[in-house]
C-alpha positions, 0 to 999 in steps of 0.5 A: 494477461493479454496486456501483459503479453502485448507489453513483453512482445512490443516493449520488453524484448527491445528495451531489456537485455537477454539477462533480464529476460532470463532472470540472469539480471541484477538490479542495474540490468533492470533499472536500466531497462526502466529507464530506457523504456522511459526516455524512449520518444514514441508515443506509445510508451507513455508513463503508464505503459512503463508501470505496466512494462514493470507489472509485466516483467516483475510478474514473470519473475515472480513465477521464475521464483515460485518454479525455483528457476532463479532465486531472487525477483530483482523488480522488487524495490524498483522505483518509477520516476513520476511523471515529469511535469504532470500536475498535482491532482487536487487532494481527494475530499475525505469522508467526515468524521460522522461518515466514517463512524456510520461506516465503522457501526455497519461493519461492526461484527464483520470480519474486516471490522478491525482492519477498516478501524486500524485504517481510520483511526491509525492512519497508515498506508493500506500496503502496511495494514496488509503487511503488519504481523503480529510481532510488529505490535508492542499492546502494552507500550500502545505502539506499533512497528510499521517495517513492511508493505504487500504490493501487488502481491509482493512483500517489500519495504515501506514507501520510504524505504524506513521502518517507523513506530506508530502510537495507538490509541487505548480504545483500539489496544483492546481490540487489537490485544484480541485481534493478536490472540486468535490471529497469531495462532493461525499466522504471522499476519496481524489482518488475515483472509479466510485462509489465515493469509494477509488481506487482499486490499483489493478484494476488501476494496471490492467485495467490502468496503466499495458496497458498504459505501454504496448500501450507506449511500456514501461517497464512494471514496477510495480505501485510501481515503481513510488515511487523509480522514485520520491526518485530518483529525490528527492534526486537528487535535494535537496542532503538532504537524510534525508527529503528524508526519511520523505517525503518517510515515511521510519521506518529509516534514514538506510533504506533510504541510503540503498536503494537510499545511492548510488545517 
């Protein structure tokens, strides 16, 4: 919060008109005030500042919402520019095949059990996992609907910004067919907290998947890590990079080869 306050007193207020600040903005007014924070020369206005420039002002539209002073938190759907020129970093090493099953065997009869194996075994973004609900899912035609994603707590399109059709396996109909029976009477959401509210990723991160690795002596790799074990074994098996690229909801058929070509 006190890096929040320090980015709407430093950068904020000189880069974004009085229409956004008040909520009186459309998505131009904020888009322009992204990009006016990113072609700024100063040193202290790096790539990661403007992120947080983003977080901030989204945030304060968010609770402009929520105390329904505006209608509409226009930060949503804003895309940042990557960094120009930054290298690619060096694709992450994934947990094997007998990693992740001993991984799934200790999280058997845990709540997030199904989470973690839709993860493993789908191979989709964990934004979409927390936003998948029950209406997404066809059991009987064994697919599901990938439409939405939760980030950072706000519900938004998928990363490209289309809906895909995701194939399940037969194994795993099962233990979603189950999943969707005592979970839609208590919400939308397929994944669900206590409350009966979408997962919080980054508290299954911290609370339960980060000491599983710890408690199995496995490398601590990230959640998202679980996406790169599935593509790898995907199109290890069917040879087919293409619906590797579907099932995986990548923008292109180049992003696919250039990160899993090799295999």
């Amino acid at each position: 919060m006190a890096q929040y306050s320090k980015e709407l007193q430093v950068h904020i207020q000189k880069a974004f008109t009085n229409r956004v600040i008040l909520g009186q903005a459309d998505r131009r007014d904020y888009q322009r005030g992204i990009r006016t924070c990113l072609l700024a020369k100063r040193a202290d206005r790096t790539h990661s500042t403007v992120c947080n420039i983003k977080k901030a002002v989204s945030g304060i539209l968010k609770s402009a919402v929520e105390d329904k002073i505006i209608d509409e938190n226009v930060a949503n759907g804003i895309i940042i520019p990557k960094e120009q020129g930054k290298q690619s970093k060096e694709m992450p090493k994934p947990l094997n095949e007998q990693q992740v099953e001993a991984l799934l065997e200790h999280f058997s009869g845990h709540r997030h059990y199904d989470l973690l194996l839709f993860l493993a075994r789908v191979g989709c973004r964990t934004v979409e996992a927390a936003g998948l609900q029950c209406s997404d899912l066809d059991l009987d035609m064994r697919k599901v609907s990938i439409r939405r994603a939760i980030v950072q707590g706000d519900l938004t399109s998928t990363k490209t910004g289309k809906e895909r059709t995701v194939d399940l396996t037969p194994q795993f109909v099962a233990a979603l067919r189950k999943l969707k029976l005592r979970n839609q009477k208590r919400g939308a959401w397929v994944f669900q907290n206590s409350n009966g509210n979408y997962v919080d990723m980054d508290n299954f991160r911290e609370r339960d998947f980060r000491p599983a690795l710890i408690e199995l002596g496995l490398p601590l790799v990230r959640v998202h890590d679980l996406r790169h074990r599935c593509a790898t074994f995907l199109i290890r098996r069917t040879k087919d990079i293409y619906y590797a690229q579907q099932q995986l909801g990548h923008g292109s058929i180049g992003v696919t080869v250039d990160r899993y070509g090799h295999l």
